[in-house]
TORKOL-4160 file (C-alpha; in steps of 0.2 Angstrom, whole numbers, padded with zeros to 4 digits, m for minus):
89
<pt num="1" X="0224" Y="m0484" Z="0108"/>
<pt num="2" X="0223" Y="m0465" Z="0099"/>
<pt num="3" X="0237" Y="m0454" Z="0097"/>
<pt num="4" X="0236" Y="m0436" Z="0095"/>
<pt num="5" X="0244" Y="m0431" Z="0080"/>
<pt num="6" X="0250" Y="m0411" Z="0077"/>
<pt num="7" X="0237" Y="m0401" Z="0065"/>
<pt num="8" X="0243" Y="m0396" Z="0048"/>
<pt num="9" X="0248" Y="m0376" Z="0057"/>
<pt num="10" X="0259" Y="m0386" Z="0071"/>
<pt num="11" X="0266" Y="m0393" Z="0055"/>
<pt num="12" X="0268" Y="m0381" Z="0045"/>
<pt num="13" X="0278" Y="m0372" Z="0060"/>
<pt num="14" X="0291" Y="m0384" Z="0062"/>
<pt num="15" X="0296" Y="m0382" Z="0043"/>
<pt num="16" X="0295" Y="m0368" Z="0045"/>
<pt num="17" X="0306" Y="m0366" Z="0058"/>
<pt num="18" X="0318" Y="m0380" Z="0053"/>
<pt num="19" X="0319" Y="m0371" Z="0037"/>
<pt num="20" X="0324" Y="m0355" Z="0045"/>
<pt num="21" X="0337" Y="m0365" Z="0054"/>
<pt num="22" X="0343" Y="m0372" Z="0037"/>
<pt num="23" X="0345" Y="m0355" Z="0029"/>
<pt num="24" X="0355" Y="m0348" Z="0044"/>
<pt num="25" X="0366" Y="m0362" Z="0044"/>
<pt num="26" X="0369" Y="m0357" Z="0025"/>
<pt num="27" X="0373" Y="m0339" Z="0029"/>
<pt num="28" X="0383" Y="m0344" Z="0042"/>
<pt num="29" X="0397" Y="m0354" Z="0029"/>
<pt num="30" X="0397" Y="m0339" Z="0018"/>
<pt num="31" X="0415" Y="m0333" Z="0019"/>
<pt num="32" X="0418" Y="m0314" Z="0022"/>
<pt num="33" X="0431" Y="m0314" Z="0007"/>
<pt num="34" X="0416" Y="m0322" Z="m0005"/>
<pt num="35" X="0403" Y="m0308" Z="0000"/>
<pt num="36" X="0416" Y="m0293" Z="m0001"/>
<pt num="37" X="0421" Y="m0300" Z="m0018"/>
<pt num="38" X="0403" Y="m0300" Z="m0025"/>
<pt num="39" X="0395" Y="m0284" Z="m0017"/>
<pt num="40" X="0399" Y="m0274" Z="m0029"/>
<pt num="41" X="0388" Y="m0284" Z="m0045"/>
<pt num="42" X="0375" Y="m0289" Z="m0033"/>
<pt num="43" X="0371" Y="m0270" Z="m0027"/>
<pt num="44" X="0375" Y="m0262" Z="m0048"/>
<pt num="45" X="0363" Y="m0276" Z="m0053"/>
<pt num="46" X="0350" Y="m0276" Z="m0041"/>
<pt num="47" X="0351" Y="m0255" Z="m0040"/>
<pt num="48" X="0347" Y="m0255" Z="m0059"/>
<pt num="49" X="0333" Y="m0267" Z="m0060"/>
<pt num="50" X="0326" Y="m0257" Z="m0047"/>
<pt num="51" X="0329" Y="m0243" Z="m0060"/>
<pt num="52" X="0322" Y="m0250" Z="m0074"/>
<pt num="53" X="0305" Y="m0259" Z="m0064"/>
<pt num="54" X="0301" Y="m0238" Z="m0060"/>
<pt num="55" X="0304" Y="m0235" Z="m0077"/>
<pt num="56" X="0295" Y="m0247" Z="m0086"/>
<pt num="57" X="0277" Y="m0244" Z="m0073"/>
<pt num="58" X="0279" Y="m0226" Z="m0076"/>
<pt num="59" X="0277" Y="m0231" Z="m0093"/>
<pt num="60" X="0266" Y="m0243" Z="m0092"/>
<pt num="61" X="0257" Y="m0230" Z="m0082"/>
<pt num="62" X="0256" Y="m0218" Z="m0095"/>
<pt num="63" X="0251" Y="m0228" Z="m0107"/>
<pt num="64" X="0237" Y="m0236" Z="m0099"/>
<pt num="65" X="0229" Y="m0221" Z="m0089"/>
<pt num="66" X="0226" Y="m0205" Z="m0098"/>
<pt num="67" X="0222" Y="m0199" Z="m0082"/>
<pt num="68" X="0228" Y="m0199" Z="m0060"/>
<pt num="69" X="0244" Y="m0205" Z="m0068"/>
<pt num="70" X="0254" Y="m0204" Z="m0050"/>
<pt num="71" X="0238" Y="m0213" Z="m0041"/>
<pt num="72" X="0237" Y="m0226" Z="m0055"/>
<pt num="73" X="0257" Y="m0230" Z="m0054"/>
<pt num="74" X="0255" Y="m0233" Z="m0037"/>
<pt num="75" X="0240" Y="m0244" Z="m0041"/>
<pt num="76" X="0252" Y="m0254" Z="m0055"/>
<pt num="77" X="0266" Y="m0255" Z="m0043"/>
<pt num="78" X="0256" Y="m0265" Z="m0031"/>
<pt num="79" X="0249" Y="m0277" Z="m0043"/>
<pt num="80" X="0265" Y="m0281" Z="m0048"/>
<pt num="81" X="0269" Y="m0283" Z="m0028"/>
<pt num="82" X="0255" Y="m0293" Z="m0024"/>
<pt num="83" X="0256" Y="m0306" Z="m0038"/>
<pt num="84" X="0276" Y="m0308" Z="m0034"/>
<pt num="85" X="0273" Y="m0311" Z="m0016"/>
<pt num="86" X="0257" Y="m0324" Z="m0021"/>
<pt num="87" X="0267" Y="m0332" Z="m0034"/>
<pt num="88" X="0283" Y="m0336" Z="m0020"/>
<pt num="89" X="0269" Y="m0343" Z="m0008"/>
């Protein structure tokens, strides 16, 4: 008797999926009270560390390249964004 077992990308859907289903069933319990109360910090914060993350490449930037400065800030920026989205999967 063989059985036909789902290949690691079937599986890898159906986390997925069911993990999509958890996270929305999260949102879902968030009271409206909770997430108007916390706006506010969560958008300040967030709006300065954006801030601050230009900040610091354009003088990372600088320091680096003597040189193309606004072509090597874009360069720097997505290093930065390529290691962050490699380092969460």
């Amino acid at each position: 008797m063989t059985h036909e077992y789902p290949n690691n990308y079937m599986l890898q859907r159906i986390a997925g999926g069911s993990f999509d289903f958890m996270i929305a069933a999260a949102i879902t319990c968030w009271l409206y009270e909770n997430i108007t109360y916390y706006m506010i910090p969560t958008l300040l914060i967030t709006t300065i560390g954006g801030i601050v993350t230009i900040f610091f490449i354009l003088w990372m930037t600088r320091r680096i390249f003597k040189e193309d400065i606004f072509e090597n800030t874009l360069f720097l920026r997505n290093i930065y964004r390529y290691h962050f989205y490699h380092e969460l999967y």
